[in-house]
N, CA, C and O of each residue as an XYZ file, in Angstrom:
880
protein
N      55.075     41.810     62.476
C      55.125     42.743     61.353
C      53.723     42.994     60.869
O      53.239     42.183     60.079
N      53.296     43.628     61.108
C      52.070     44.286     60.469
C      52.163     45.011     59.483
O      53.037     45.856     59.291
N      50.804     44.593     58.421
C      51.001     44.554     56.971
C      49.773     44.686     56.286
O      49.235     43.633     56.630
N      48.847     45.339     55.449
C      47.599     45.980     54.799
C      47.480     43.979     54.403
O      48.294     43.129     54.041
N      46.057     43.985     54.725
C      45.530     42.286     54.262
C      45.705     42.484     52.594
O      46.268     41.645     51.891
N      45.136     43.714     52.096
C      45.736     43.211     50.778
C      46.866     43.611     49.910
O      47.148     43.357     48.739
N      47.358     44.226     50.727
C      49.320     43.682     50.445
C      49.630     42.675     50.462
O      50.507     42.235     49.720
N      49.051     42.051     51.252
C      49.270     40.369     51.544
C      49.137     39.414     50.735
O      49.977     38.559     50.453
N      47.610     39.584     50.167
C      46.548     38.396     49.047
C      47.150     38.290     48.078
O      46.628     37.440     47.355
N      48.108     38.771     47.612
C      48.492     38.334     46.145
C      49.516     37.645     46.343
O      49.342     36.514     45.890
N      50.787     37.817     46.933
C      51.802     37.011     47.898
C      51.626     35.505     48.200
O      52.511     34.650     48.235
N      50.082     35.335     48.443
C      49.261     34.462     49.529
C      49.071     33.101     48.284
O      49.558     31.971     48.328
N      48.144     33.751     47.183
C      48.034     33.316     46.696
C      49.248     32.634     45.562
O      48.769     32.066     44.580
N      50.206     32.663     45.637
C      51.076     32.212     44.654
C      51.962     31.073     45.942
O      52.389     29.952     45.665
N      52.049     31.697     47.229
C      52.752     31.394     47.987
C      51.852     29.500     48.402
O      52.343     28.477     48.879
N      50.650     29.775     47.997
C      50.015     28.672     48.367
C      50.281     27.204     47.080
O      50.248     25.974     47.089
N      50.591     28.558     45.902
C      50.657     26.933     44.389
C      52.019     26.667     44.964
O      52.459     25.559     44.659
N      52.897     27.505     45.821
C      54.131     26.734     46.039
C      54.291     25.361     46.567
O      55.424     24.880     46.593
N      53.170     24.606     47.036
C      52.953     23.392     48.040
C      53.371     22.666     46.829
O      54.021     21.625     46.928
N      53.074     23.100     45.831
C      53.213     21.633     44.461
C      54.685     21.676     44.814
O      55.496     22.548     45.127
N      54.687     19.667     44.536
C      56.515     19.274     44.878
C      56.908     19.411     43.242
O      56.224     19.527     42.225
N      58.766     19.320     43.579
C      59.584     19.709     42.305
C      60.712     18.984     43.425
O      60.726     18.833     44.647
N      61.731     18.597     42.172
C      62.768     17.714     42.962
C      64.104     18.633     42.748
O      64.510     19.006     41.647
N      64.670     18.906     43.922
C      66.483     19.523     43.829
C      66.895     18.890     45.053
O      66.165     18.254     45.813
N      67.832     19.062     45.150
C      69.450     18.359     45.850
C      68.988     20.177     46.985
O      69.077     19.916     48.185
N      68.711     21.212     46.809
C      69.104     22.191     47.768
C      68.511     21.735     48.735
O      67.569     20.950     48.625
N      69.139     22.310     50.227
C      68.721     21.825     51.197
C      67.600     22.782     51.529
O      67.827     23.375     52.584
N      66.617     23.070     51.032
C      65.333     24.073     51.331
C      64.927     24.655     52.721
O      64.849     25.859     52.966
N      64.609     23.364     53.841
C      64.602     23.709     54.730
C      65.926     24.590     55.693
O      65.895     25.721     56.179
N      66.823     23.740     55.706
C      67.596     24.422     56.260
C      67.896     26.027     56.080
O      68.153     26.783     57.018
N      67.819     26.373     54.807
C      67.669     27.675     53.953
C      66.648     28.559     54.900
O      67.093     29.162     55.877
N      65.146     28.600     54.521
C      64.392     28.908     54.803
C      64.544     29.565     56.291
O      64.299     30.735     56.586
N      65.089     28.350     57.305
C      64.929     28.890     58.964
C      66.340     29.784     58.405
O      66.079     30.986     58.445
N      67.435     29.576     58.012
C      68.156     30.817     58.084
C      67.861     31.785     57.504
O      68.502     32.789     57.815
N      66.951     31.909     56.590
C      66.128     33.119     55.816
C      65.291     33.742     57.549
O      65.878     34.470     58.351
N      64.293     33.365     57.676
C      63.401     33.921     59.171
C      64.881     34.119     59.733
O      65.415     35.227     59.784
N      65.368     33.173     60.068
C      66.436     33.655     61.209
C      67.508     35.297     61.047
O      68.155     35.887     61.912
N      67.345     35.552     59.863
C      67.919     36.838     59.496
C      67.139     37.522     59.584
O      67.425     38.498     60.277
N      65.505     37.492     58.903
C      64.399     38.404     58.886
C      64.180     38.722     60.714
O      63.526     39.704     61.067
N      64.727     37.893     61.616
C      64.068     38.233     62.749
C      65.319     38.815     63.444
O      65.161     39.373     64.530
N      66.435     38.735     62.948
C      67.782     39.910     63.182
C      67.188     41.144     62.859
O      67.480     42.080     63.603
N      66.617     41.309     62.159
C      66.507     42.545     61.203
C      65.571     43.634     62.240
O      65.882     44.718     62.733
N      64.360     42.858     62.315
C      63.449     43.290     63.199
C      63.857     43.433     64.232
O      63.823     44.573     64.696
N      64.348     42.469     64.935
C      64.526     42.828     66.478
C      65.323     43.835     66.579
O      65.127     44.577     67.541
N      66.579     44.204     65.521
C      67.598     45.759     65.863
C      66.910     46.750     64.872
O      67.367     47.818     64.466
N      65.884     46.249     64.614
C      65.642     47.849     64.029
C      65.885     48.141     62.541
O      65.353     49.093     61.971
N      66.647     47.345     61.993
C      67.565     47.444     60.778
C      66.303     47.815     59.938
O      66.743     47.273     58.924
N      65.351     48.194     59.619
C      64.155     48.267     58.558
C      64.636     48.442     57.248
O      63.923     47.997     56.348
N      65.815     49.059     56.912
C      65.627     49.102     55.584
C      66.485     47.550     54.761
O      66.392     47.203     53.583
N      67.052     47.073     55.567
C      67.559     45.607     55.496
C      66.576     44.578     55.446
O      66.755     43.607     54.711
N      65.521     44.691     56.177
C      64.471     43.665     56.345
C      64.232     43.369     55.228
O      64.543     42.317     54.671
N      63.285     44.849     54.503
C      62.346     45.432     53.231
C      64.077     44.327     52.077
O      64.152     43.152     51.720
N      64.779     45.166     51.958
C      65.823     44.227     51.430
C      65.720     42.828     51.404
O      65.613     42.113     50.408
N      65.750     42.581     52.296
C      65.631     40.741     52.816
C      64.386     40.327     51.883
O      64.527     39.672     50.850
N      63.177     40.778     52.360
C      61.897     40.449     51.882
C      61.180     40.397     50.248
O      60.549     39.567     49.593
N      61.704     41.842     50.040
C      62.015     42.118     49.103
C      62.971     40.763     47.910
O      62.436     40.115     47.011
N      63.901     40.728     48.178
C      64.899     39.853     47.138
C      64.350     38.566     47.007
O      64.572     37.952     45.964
N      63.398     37.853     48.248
C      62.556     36.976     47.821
C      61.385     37.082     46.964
O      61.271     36.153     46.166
N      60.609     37.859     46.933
C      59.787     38.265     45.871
C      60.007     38.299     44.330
O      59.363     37.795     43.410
N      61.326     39.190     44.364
C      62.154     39.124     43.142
C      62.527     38.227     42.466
O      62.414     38.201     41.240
N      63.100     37.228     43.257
C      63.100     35.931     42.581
C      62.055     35.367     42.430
O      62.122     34.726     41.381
N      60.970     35.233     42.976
C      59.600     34.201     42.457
C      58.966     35.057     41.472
O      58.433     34.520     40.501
N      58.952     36.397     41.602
C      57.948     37.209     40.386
C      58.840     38.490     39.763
O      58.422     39.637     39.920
N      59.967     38.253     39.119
C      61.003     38.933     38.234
C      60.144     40.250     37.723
O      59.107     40.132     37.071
N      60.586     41.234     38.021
C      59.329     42.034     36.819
C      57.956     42.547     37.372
O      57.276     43.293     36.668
N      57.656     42.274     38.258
C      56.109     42.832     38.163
C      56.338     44.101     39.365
O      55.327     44.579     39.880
N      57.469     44.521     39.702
C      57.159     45.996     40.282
C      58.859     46.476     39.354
O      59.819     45.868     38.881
N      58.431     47.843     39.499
C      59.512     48.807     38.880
C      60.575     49.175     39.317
O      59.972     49.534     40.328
N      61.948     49.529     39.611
C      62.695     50.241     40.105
C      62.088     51.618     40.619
O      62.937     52.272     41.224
N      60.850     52.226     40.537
C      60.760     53.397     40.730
C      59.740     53.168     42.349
O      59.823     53.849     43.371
N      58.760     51.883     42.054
C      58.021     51.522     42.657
C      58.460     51.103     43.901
O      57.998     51.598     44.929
N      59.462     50.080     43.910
C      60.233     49.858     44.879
C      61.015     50.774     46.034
O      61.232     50.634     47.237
N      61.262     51.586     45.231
C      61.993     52.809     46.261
C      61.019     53.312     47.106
O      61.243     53.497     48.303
N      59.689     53.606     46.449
C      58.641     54.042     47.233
C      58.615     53.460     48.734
O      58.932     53.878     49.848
N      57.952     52.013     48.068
C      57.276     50.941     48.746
C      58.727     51.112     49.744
O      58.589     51.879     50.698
N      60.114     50.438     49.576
C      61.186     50.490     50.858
C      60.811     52.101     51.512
O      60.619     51.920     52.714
N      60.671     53.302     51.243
C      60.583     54.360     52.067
C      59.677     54.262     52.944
O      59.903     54.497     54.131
N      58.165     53.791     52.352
C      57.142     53.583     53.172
C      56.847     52.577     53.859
O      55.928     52.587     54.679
N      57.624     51.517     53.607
C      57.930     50.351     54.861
C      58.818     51.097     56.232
O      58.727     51.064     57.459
N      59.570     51.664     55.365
C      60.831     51.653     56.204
C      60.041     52.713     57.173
O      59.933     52.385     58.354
N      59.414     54.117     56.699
C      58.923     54.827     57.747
C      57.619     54.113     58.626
O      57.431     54.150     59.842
N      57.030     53.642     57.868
C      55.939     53.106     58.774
C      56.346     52.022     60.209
O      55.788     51.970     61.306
N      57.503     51.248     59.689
C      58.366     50.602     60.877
C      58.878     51.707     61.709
O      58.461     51.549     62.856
N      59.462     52.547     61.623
C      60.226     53.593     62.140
C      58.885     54.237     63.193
O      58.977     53.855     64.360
N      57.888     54.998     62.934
C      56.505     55.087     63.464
C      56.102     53.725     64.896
O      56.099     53.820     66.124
N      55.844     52.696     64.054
C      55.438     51.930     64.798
C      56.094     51.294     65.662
O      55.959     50.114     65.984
N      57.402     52.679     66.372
C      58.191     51.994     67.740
C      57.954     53.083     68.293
O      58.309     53.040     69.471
N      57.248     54.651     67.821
C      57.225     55.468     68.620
C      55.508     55.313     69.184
O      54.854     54.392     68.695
N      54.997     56.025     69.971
C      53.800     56.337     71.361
C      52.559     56.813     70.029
O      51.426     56.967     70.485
N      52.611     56.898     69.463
C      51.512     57.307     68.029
C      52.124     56.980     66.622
O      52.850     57.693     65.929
N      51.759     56.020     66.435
C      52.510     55.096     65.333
C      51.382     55.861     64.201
O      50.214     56.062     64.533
N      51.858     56.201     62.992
C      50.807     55.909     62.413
C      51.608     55.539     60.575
O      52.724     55.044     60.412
N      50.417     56.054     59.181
C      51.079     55.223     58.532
C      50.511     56.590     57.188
O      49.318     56.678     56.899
N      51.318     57.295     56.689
C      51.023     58.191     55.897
C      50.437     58.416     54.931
O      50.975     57.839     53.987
N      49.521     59.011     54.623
C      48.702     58.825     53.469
C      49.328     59.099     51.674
O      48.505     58.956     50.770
N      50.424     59.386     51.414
C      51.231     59.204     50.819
C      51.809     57.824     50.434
O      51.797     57.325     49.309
N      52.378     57.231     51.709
C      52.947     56.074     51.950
C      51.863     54.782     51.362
O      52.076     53.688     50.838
N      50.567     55.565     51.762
C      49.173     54.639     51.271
C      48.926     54.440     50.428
O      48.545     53.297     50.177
N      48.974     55.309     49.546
C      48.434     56.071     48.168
C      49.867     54.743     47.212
O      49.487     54.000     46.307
N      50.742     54.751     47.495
C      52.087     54.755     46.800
C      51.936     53.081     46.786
O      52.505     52.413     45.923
N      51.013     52.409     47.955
C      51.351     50.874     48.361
C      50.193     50.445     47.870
O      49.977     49.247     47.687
N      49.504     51.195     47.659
C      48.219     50.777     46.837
C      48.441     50.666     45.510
O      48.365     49.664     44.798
N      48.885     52.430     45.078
C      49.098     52.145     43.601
C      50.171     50.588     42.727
O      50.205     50.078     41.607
N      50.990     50.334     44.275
C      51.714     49.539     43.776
C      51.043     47.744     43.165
O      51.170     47.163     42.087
N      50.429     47.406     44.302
C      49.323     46.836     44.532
C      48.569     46.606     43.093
O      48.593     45.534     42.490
N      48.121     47.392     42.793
C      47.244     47.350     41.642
C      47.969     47.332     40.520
O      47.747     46.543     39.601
N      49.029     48.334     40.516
C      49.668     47.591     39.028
C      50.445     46.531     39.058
O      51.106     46.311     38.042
N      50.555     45.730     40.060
C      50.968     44.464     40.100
C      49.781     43.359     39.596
O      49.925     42.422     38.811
N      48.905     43.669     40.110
C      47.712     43.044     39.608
C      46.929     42.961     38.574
O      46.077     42.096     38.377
N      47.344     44.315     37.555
C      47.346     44.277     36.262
C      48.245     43.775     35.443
O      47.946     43.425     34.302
N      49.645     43.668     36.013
C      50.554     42.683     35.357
C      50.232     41.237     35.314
O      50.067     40.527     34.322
N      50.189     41.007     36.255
C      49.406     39.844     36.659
C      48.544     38.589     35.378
O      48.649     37.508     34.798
N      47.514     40.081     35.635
C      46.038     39.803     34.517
C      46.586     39.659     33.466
O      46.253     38.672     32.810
N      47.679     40.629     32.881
C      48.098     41.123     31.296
C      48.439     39.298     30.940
O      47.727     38.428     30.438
N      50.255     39.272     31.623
C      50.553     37.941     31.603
C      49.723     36.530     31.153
O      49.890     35.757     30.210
N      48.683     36.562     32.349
C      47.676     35.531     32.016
C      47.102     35.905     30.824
O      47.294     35.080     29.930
N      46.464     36.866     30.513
C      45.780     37.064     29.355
C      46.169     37.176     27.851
O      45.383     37.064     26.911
N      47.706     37.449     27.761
C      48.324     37.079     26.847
C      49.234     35.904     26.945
O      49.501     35.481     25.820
N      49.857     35.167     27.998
C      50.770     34.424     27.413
C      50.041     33.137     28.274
O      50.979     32.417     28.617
N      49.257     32.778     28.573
C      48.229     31.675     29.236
C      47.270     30.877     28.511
O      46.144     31.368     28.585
N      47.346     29.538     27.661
C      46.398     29.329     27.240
C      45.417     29.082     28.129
O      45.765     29.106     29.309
N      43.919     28.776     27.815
C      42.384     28.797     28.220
C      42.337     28.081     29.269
O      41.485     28.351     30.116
N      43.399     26.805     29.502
C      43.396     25.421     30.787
C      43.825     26.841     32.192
O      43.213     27.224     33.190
N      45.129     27.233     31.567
C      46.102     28.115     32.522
C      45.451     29.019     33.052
O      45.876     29.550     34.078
N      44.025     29.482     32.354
C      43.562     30.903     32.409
C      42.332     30.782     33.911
O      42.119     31.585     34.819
N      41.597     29.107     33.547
C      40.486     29.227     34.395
C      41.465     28.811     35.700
O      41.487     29.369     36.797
N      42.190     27.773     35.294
C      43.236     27.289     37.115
C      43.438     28.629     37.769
O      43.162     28.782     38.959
N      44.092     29.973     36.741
C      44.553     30.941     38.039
C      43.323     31.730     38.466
O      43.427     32.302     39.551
N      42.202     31.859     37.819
C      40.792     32.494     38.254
C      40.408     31.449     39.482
O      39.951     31.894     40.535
N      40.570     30.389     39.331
C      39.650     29.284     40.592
C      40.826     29.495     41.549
O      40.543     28.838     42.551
N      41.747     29.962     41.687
C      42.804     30.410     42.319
C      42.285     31.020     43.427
O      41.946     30.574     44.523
N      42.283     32.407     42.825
C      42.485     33.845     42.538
C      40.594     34.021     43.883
O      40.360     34.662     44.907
N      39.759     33.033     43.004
C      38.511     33.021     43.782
C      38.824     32.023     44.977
O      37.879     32.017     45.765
N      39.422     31.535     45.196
C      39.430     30.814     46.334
C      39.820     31.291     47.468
O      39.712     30.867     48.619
N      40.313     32.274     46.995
C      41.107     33.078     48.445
C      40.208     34.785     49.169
O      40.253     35.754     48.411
N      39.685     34.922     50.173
C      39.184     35.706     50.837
C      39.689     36.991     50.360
O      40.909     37.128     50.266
N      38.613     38.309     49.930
C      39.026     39.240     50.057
C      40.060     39.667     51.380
O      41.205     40.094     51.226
N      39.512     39.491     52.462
C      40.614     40.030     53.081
C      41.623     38.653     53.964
O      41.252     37.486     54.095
N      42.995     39.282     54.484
C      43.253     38.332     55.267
C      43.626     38.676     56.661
O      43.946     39.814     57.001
N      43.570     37.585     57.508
C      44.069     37.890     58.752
C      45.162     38.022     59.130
O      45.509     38.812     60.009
N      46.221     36.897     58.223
C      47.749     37.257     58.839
C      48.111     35.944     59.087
O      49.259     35.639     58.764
N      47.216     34.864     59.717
C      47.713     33.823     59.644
C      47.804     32.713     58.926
O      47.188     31.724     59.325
N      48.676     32.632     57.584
C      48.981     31.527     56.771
C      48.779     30.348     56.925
O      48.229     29.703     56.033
N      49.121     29.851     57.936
C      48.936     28.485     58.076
C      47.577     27.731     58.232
O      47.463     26.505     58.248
N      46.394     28.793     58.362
C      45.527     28.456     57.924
C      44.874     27.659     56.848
O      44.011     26.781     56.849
N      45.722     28.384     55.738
C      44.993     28.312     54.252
C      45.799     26.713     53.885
O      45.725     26.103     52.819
N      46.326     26.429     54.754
C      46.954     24.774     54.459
C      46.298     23.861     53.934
O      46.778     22.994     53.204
N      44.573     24.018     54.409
C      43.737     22.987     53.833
C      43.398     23.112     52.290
O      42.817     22.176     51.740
N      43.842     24.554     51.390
C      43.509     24.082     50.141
C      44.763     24.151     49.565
O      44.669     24.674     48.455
N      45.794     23.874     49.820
C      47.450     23.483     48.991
C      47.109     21.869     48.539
O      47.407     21.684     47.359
N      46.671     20.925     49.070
C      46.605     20.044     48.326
C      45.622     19.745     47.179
O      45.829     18.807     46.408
N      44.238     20.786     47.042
C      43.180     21.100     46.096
C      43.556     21.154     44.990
O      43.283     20.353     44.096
N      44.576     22.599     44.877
C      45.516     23.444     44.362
C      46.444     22.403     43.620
O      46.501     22.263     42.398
N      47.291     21.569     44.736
C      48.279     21.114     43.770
C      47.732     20.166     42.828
O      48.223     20.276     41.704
N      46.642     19.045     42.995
C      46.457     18.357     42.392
C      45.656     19.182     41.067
O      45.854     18.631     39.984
N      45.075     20.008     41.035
C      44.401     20.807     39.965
C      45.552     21.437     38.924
O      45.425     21.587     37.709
N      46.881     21.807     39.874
C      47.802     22.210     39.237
C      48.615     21.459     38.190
O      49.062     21.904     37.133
N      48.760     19.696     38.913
C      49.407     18.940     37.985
C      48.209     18.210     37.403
O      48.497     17.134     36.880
N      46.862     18.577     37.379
C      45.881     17.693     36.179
C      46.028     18.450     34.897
O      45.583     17.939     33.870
N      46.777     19.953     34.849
C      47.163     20.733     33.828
C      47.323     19.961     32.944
O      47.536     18.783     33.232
N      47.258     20.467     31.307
C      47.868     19.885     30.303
C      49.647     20.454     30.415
O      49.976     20.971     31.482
N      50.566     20.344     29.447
C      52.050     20.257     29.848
C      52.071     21.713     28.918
O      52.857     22.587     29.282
N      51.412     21.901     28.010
C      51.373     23.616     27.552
C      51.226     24.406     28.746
O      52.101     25.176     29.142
N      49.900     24.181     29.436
C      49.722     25.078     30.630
C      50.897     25.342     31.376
O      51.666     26.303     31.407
N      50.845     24.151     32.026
C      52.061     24.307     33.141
C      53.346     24.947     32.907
O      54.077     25.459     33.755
N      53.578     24.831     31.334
C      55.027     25.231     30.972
C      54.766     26.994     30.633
O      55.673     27.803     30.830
N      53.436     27.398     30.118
C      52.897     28.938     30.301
C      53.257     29.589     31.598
O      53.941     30.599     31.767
N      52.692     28.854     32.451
C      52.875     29.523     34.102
C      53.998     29.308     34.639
O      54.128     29.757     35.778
N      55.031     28.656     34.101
C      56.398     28.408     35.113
C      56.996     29.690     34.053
O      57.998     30.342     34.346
N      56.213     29.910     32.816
C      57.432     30.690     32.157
C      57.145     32.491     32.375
O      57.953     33.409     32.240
N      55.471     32.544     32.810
C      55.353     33.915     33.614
C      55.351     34.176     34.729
O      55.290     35.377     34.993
N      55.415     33.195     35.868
C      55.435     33.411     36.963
C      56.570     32.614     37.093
O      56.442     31.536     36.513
N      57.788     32.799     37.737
C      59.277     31.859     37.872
C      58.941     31.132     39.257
O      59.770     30.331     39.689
N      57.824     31.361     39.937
C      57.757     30.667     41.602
C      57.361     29.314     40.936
O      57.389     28.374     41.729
N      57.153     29.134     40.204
C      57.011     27.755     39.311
C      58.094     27.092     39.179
O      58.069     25.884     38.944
N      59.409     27.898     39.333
C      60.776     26.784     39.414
C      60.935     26.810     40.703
O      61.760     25.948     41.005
N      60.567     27.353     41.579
C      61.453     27.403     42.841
C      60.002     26.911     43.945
O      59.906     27.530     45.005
N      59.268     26.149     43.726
C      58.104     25.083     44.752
C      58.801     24.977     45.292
O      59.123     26.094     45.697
N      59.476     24.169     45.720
C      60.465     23.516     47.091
C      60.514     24.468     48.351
O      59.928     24.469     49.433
N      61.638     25.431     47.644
C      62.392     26.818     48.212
C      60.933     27.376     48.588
O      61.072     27.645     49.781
N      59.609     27.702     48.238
C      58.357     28.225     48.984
C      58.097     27.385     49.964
O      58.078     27.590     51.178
N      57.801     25.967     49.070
C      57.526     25.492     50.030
C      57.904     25.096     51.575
O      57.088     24.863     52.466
N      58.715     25.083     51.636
C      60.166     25.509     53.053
C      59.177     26.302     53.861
O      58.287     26.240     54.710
N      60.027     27.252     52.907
C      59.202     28.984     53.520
C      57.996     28.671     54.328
O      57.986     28.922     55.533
N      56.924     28.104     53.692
C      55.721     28.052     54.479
C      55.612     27.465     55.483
O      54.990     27.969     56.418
N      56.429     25.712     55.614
C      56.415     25.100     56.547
C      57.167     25.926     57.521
O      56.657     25.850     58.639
N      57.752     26.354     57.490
C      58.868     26.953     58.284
C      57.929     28.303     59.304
O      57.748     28.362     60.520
N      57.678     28.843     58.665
C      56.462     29.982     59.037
C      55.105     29.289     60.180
O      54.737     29.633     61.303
N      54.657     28.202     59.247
C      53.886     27.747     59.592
C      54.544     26.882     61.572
O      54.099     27.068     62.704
N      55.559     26.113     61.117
C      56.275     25.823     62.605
C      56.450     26.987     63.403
O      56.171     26.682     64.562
N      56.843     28.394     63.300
C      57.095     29.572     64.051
C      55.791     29.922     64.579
O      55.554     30.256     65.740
N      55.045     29.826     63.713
C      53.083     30.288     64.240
C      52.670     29.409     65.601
O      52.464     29.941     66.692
N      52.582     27.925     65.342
C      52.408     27.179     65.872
C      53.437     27.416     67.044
O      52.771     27.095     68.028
N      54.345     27.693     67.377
C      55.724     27.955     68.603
C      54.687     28.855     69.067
O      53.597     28.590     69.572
N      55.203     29.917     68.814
C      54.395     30.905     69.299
C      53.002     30.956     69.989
O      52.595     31.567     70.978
N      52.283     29.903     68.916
C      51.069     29.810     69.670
C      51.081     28.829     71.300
O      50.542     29.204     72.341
N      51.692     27.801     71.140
C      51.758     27.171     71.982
C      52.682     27.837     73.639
O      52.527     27.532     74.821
N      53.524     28.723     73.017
C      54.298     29.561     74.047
C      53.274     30.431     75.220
O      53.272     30.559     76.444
N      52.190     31.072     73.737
C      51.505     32.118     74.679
C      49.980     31.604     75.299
O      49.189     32.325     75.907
N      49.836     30.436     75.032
C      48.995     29.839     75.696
C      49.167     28.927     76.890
O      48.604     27.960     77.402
N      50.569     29.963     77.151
C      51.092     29.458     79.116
C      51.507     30.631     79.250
O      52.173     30.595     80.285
N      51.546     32.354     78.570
C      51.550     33.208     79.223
C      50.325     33.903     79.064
O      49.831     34.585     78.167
N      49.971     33.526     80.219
C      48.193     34.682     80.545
C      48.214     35.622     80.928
O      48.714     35.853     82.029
N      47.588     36.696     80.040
C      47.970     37.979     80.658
C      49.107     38.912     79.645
O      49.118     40.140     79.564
N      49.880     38.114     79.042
C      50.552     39.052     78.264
C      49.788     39.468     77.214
O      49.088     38.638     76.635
N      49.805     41.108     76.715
C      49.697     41.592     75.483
C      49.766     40.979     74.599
O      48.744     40.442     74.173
N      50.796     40.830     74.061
C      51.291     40.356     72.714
C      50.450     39.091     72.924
O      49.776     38.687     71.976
N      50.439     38.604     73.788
C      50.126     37.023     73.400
C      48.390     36.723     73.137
O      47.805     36.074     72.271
N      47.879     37.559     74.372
C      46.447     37.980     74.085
C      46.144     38.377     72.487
O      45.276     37.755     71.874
N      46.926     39.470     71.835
C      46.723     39.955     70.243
C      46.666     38.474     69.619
O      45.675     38.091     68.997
N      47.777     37.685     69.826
C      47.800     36.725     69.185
C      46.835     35.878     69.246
O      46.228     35.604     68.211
N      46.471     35.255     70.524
C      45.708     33.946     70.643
C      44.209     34.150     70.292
O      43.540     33.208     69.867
N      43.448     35.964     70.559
C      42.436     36.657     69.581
C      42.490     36.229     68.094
O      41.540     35.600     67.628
N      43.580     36.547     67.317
C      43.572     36.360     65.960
C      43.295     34.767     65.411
O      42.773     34.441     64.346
N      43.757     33.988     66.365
C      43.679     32.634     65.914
C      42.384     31.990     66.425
O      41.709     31.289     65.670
N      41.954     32.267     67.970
C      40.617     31.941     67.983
C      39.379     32.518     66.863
O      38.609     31.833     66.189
N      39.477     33.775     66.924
C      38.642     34.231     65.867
C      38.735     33.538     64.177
O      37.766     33.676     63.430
N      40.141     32.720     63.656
C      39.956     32.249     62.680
C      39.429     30.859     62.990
O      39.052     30.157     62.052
N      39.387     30.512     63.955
C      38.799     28.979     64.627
C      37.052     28.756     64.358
O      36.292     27.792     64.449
N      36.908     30.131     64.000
C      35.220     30.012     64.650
C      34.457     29.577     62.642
O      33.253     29.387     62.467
């Protein structure tokens, strides 16, 4: 699935405070591979506007609120066509469709700011800036990279005072649901690693060449 790097970075970054543990009875993992395991139904028949659905309803639950009903429709049209494109001989990705994923983009990121800036005391405010700076303008795509600063992160997260922490679980909700991310990532992170290890016994394939490029180049 190919995806604008900074469509990605904001995702990235919340997806990474998910490493902090929280205790439930749900079975997370198991969840998670049947979450991919549907997302990769979706893709493989084509279904695009189901995926965006799929993908979508996870978002929703970790960040309630920060895109619009109006925004959304966009963003599913311009997923959905840009998938639709990128099975035909000249894929491309509309400048409309651009305009619409950007604007979205940014006023997410002013929600974002607002949140912190009004309902964040001063502890809450510098943690999500040392965040926020820790993470690369752009990204490559492969997550499992950024593994080495989830434990930075978490421990900075729980040296919080108990105001803070209870600020950020109450504007950002991915603050109740750590576990359920955290899944997610491992889970992602095991599929990367498959993959990688698959196409580094097929030489010569495309796809696998794209791939094993992207990961050497983050090696260096």
């Amino acid at each position: 699935l190919s995806t604008s790097p900074e469509m990605i970075r904001p995702v990235l970054i919340f997806l990474v405070l998910a490493r902090i543990s929280s205790s439930t009875s749900t079975d997370h993992d198991l969840e998670a591979k049947k979450f991919f395991g549907t997302a990769a139904n979706y893709f493989q028949q084509g279904r695009h506007g189901e995926l965006f659905d799929l993908l979508y309803s996870k978002w929703e639950k970790f960040y309630p609120g920060l895109v619009s009903a109006d925004q959304v429709r966009e963003i599913r049209a311009a997923f959905v066509s840009f998938r639709e494109n990128q099975e035909t001989d000249k894929p491309f990705f509309s400048l409309a469709a651009l305009l619409s994923v950007t604007n979205t983009i940014d006023a997410v990121e002013k929600e974002i700011k607002k949140r912190v800036f009004w309902h964040v005391n001063a502890e809450g405010k510098v943690f999500i800036q040392k965040v926020f700076a820790s993470f690369p303008k752009e990204f490559s795509g492969q997550l499992r990279l950024l593994s080495g600063k989830f434990d930075a992160i978490r421990s900075d997260y729980e040296a919080l005072g108990s105001p803070a922490r209870k600020q950020l679980a109450k504007q950002f909700p991915i603050f109740a649901h750590l576990d359920e991310v955290k899944a997610l990532v491992v889970v992602f992170d095991n599929l990367v690693d498959v993959v990688t290890s698959a196409c580094e016994n097929l030489s010569g394939f495309a796809e696998c060449e794209h791939h094993l490029a992207r990961v050497e180049k983050l090696h260096k």
